[in-house]
N, C-alpha and C positions, 0 to 999 in steps of 0.2 A: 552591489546590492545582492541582497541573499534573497530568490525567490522562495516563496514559499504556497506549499500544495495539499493537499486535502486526500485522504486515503478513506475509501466508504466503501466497507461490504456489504452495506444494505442490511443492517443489523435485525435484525426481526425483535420490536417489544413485545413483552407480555401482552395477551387483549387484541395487540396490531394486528390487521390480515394480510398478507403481503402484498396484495394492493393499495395497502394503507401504507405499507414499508414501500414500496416504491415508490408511491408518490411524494413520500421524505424525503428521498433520496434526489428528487427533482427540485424541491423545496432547499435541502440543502445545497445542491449545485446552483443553483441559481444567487443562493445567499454568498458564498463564497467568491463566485462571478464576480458579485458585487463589490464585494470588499476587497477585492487586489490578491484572490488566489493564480496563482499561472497555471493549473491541473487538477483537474480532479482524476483518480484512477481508481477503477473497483478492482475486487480480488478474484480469482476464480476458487471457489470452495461446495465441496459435497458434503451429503447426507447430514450436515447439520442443521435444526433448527432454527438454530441462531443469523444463521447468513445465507442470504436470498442469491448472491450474484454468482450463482454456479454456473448461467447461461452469460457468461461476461460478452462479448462481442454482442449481443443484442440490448443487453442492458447500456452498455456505452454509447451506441448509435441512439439507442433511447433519449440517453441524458444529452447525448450530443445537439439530438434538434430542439430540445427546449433550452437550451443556453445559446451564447449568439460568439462569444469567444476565447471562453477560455478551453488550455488546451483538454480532452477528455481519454483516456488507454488504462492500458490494463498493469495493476498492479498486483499480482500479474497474472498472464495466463500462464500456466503451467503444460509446457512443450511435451514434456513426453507423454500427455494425458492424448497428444491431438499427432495428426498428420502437419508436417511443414508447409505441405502446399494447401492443407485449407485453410490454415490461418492466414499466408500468406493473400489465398481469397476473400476472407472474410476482413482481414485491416485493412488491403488493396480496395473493399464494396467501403467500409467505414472511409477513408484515405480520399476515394474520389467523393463521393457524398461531403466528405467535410474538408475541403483541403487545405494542409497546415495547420491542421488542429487535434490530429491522433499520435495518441504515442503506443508505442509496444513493451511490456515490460513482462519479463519471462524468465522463468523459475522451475526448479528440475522438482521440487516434488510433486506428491500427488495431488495436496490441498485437501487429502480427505486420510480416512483409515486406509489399509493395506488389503481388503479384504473390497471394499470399495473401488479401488486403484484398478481392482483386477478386473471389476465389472464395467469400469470404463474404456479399459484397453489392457488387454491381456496379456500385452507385452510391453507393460511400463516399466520395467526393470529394468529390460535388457535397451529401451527408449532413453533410458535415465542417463545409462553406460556412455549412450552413443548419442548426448546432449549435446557437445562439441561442433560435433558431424550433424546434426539435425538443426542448431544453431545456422550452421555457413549455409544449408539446403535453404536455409528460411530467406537468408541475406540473397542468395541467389534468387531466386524463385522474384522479391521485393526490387531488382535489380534493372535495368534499362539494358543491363551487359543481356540478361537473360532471352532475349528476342530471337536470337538465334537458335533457342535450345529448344528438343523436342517435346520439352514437360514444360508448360510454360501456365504463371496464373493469374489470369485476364478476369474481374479484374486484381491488381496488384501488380506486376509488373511496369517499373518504372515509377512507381508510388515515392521509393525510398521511406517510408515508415520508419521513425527514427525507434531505436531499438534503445533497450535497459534492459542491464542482468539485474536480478535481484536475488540477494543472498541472504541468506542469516550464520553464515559459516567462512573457513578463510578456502575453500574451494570455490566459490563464487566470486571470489574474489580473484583468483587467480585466471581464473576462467577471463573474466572482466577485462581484467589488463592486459590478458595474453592478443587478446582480440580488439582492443582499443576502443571498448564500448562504456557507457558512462552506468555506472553502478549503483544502487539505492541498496541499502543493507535496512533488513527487519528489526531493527532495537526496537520499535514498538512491542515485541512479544521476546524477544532473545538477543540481549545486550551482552549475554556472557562472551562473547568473540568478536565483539564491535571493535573493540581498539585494534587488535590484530587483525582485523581480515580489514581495516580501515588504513590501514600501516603499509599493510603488502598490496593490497590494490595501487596504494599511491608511489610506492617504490619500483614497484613492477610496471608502471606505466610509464613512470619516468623513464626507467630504462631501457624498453621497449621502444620509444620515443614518440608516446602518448601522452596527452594532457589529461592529466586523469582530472574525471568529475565526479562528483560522489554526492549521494544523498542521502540524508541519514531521517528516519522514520520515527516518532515520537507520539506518545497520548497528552492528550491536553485535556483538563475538568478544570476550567475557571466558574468561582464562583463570586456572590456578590462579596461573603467574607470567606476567610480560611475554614470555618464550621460548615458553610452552602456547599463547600466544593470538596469535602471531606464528606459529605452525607452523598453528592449526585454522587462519587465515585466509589460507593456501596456494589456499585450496580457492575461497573468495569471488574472491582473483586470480586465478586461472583458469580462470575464471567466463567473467569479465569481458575476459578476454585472448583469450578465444574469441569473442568478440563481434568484434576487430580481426583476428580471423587465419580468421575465418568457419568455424571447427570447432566442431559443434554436436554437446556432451556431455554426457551428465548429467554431475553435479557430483561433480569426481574427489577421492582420498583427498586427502589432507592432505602435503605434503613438509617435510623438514626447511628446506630455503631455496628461497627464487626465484632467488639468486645461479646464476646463467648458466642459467637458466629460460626468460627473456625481456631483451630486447636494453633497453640503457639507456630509450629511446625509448616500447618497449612499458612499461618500467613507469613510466616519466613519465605515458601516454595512462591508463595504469589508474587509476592512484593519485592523477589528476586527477582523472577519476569519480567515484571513491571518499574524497575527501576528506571526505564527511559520514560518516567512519565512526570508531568509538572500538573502542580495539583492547588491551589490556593485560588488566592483574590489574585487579581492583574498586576499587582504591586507583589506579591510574592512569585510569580510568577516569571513576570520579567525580569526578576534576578538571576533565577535562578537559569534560566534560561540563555542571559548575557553571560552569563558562567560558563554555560555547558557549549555555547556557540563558540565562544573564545579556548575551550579546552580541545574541539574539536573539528573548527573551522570546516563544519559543512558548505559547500558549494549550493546546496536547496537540501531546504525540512520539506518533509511531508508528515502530516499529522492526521491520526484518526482522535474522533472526541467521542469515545464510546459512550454514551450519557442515556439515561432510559428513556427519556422525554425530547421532542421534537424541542422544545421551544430550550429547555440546558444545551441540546446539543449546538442549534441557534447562536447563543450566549458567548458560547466557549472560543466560538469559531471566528463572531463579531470581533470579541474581545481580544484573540491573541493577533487578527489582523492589524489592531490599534498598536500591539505593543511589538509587531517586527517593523510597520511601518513608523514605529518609533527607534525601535533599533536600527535599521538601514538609515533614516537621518541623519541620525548622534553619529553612527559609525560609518559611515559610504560617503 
């Protein structure tokens, strides 16, 4: 069976207050619960508009106590933003509070600008370098060996917090397998290295003699027809078009077309991005999808459904649970 999981940075709409965005985000956790998600995981990201979950360890324990089981971590927290041993405190307070139900998922960049990076910790570069080294501090510190050592982090110690590199590059990849940890790669935003750094993760593991596991990251806009799910995903390109034209907005309604929206080029840059994304009715959907599962035999999808409306997002997320719990039938 291919699990499958739920990626939410707490999107911030237009109009929404972030109170209103995180009680979506509870709304959505809960819905996914229901439907046979294994994970929900937020992201850590700054100074944007757009996305709320830049406090990720408090927003997770959040979502953790309004859900009853499915698993809830970070996709991810980004290590060299942080010290090893407070996060090892902080998933070690998550870990006992919810046990068997937190994951760790951790990423070398910043999650914000460069200029930003540097107001979070002044020495993320030289953090970045020494992500390896900050990695093993983290495993130790999570450790039951660690009891004996004189820096120790209570809680968390003896937790085992099951860890994930996440990458959008073949460095994270390498990393991964070097250290025999299970890996989720970003094609939801950066598919241009997904085969290769999906190739070398699985070669390198092998060799090493690691079962590699891998999870690969996708957008979902199901709609009632291919024109519904072509209009919600107005909102995902303009998203994303704000990222090239540097206007930072929450996430606007929905338009009937992008047609003279954005110049040829802008939607070449987007839609390059955005190529790990499946976009139709459920029936266009699931194909293309049994395509892209069998082209790339992920181990667990994880999916964001960036949609501007609570009730599309809802939809997308009912709907693709119907069609992998249709897929794992036919094919498991």
């Amino acid at each position: 069976m291919i699990p499958f999981n739920y990626l939410d940075l707490a999107n911030v709409s237009e109009n929404d207050t972030l109170e209103e965005t995180f009680k979506n985000s509870v709304k959505i956790a809960q819905t996914v619960e229901e439907n046979g998600f294994s994970r929900i995981w937020f992201a850590e990201h700054h100074n944007t508009v757009t996305v709320a979950s830049s406090a990720t360890s408090i927003l997770i324990g959040h979502i953790a106590g309004k859900t009853k089981t499915i698993r809830v971590g970070s996709g991810g927290v980004m290590l060299p933003n942080h010290s090893p041993l407070v996060i090892a405190e902080q998933f070690g307070t998550l870990a006992t509070l919810y046990p068997n139900r937190i994951d760790l998922g951790l990423g070398r960049a910043p999650g914000t600008d460069q200029l930003t990076a540097r107001y979070i910790n002044p020495n993320f570069r030289e953090n970045a370098i020494q992500f390896p080294e900050r990695l093993r501090d983290l495993q130790q510190f999570l450790s039951k060996d660690n009891a004996s050592s004189m820096i120790r982090a209570i809680p968390g110690e003896g937790t085992e917090v099951p860890i994930w590199i996440l990458g959008s590059s073949t460095d994270s990849a390498y990393l991964a397998s070097t250290v025999g940890l299970p890996y989720a790669f970003a094609s939801h935003f950066a598919p241009a290295q997904m085969k290769m750094a999906l190739d070398i993760y699985e070669n390198n593991s092998i060799k090493k003699g690691f079962k590699p596991h891998k999870m690969i990251a996708i957008n979902i806009v199901i709609g009632e027809t291919n024109k519904d799910a072509e209009r919600i995903a107005t909102s995902m390109y303009r998203m994303f078009l704000g990222l090239f034209r540097n206007e930072r907005k929450p996430i606007q309604p929905p338009i009937e077309t992008m047609e003279g929206f954005w110049s040829k080029e802008e939607e070449f840059q987007v839609k390059n991005m955005l190529k790990c994304s499946f976009i139709g009715d459920k029936n266009k959907v699931k194909k293309e999808l049994e395509e892209f599962i069998e082209e790339y035999k992920p181990d667990e999808l994880i999916i964001t459904a960036p949609a501007f409306s609570l009730e599309d997002k809802i939809y997308s997320v009912t709907e693709f649970a119907k069609i992998m719990r249709s897929i794992n039938k036919r094919k498991y």
